[in-house]
N, C-alpha and C positions, 0 to 999 in steps of 0.2 A: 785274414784282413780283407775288408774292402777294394778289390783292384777288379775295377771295369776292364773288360776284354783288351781296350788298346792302351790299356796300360800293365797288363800283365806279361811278366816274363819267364818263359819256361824252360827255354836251355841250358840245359844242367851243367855245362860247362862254364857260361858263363854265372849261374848263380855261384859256383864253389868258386871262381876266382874273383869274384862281391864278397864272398865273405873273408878271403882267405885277405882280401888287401881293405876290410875294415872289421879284423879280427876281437878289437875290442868291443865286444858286445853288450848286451842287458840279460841275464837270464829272471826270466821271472816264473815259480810258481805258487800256487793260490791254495794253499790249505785253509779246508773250511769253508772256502771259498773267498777264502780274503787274500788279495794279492801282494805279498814280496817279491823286490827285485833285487838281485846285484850284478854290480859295472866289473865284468871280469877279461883277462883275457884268453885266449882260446884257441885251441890247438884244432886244425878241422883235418881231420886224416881218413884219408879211404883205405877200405879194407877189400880182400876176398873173404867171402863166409865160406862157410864148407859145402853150404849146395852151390858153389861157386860163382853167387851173384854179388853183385858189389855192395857195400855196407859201408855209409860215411857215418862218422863217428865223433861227437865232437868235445874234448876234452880237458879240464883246468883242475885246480883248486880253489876250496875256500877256506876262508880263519877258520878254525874251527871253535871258537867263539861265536863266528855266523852259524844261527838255525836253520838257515836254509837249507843245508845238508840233511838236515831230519823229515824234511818235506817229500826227498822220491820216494816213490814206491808205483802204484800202480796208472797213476793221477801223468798223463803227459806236462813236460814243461816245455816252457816255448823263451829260446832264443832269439833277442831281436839284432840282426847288424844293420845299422844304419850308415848312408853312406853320404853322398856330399848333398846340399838343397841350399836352395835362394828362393829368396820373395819376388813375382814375376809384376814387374807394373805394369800395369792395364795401359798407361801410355806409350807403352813401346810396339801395341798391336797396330795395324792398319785397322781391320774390322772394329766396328763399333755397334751396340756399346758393350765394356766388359767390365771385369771386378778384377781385383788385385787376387792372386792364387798365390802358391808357393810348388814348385818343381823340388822333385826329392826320388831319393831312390834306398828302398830297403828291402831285407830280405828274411823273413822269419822262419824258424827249423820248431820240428815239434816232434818231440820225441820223450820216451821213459826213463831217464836218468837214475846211476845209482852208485854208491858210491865203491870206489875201488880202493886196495891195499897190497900192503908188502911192498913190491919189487917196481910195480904201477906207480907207486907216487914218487920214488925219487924220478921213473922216466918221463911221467908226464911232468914232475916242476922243474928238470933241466930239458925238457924239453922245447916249454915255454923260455926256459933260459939264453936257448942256441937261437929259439926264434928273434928274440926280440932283442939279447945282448949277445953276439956272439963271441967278442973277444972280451969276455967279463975274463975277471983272474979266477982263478979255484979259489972254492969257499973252502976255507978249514973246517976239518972234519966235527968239532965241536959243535962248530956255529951250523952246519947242515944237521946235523940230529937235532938242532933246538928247532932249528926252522920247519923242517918235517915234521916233529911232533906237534908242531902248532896249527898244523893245514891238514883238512881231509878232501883227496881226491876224490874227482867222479868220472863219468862218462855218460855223455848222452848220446845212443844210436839214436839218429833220426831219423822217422817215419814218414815225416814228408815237409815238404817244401814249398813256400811259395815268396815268388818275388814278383816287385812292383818297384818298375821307373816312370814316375809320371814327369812324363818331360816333352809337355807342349804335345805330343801326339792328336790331339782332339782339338788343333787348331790349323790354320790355311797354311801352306809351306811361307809362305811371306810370314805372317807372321811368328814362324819356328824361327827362322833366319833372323827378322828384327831381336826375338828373345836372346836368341845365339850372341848374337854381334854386340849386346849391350852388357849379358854376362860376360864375355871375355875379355870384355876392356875394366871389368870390376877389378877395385882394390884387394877385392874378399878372396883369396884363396878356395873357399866352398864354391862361392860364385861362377870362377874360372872357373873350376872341375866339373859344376855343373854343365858348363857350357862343352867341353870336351866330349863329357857321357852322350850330349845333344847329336853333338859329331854324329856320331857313333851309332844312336840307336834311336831317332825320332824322325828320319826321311822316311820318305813315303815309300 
């Protein structure tokens, strides 16, 4: 993607805890070169490999009614997690003059995706289960083998990373601070959190 230097973000640590707290992502790939996407959610797990460097991995299901599963192969796909943004109004800067923007922060994974079996798909879809529900009741044994036969798992190690917080960095500290001060009095939940990320990572 697109991300001018001071709005690029490299620290690997914080990219996987971006993604791992807006784990419901977009996966999209482009056979033929035409683009499909789906809204799924996502297991992001680091591994050791066996030449003992680290290997993240990032993991779900899909219908298997969805074609997209027929799409990996040798063709990288790319996960988008997107994370909180608000529209920044030009009256809230001191400097003049300015245009209306919008502050956002995402993070895209690219990697060869493929799909997995057997013993892989009940642990990645209770997986996703413990993640997102953890005191769900046990599924009777029936209703899991219908459910399994209807979803094919994947995995995508990912190859590389890039994230982007644009959050006022490329403006005066006054006016980071006026942006700051008018999101966190926002109604909007996005807004606030935008304003928090601010906190955080757009001082000078």
């Amino acid at each position: 993607m697109y991300s001018p230097a001071h709005f690029r973000l490299t620290d690997q640590a914080e990219l996987l805890r971006f993604m791992r707290a807006h784990s419901f992502a977009t996966l999209i790939t482009a056979p033929g070169g035409v683009p499909f996407a789906s809204h799924i959610p996502l297991l992001i797990e680091s591994e050791q490999s066996a030449d003992g460097s680290e290997a993240l991995y990032l993991r779900s299901h899909l219908a298997r009614a969805n074609p997209q599963w027929q799409h990996f192969g040798e063709a990288d796909s790319l996960v988008i997690f997107q994370g909180p943004h608000a529209l920044i109004d030009p009256a809230w800067y001191e400097s003049r003059p300015n245009v209306p923007t919008w502050n956002y922060a995402a993070v895209h994974a690219y990697g060869q995706a493929q799909v997995v079996a057997g013993e892989a798909t009940r642990r990645i879809a209770y997986g996703l289960v413990e993640q997102h529900t953890p005191g769900m009741a046990p599924i009777p044994a029936d209703l899991e083998r219908r459910m399994l036969a209807g979803v094919v798992t994947f995995e995508l190690r990912v190859g590389k990373l890039e994230g982007k917080y644009k959050l006022s960095q490329n403006k005066t500290a006054a006016d980071r601070a006026n942006v700051q001060r008018e999101l966190a009095l926002s109604g909007s939940e996005h807004e606030r959190t935008t304003a928090e990320l601010m906190k955080v990572h757009s001082a000078d």
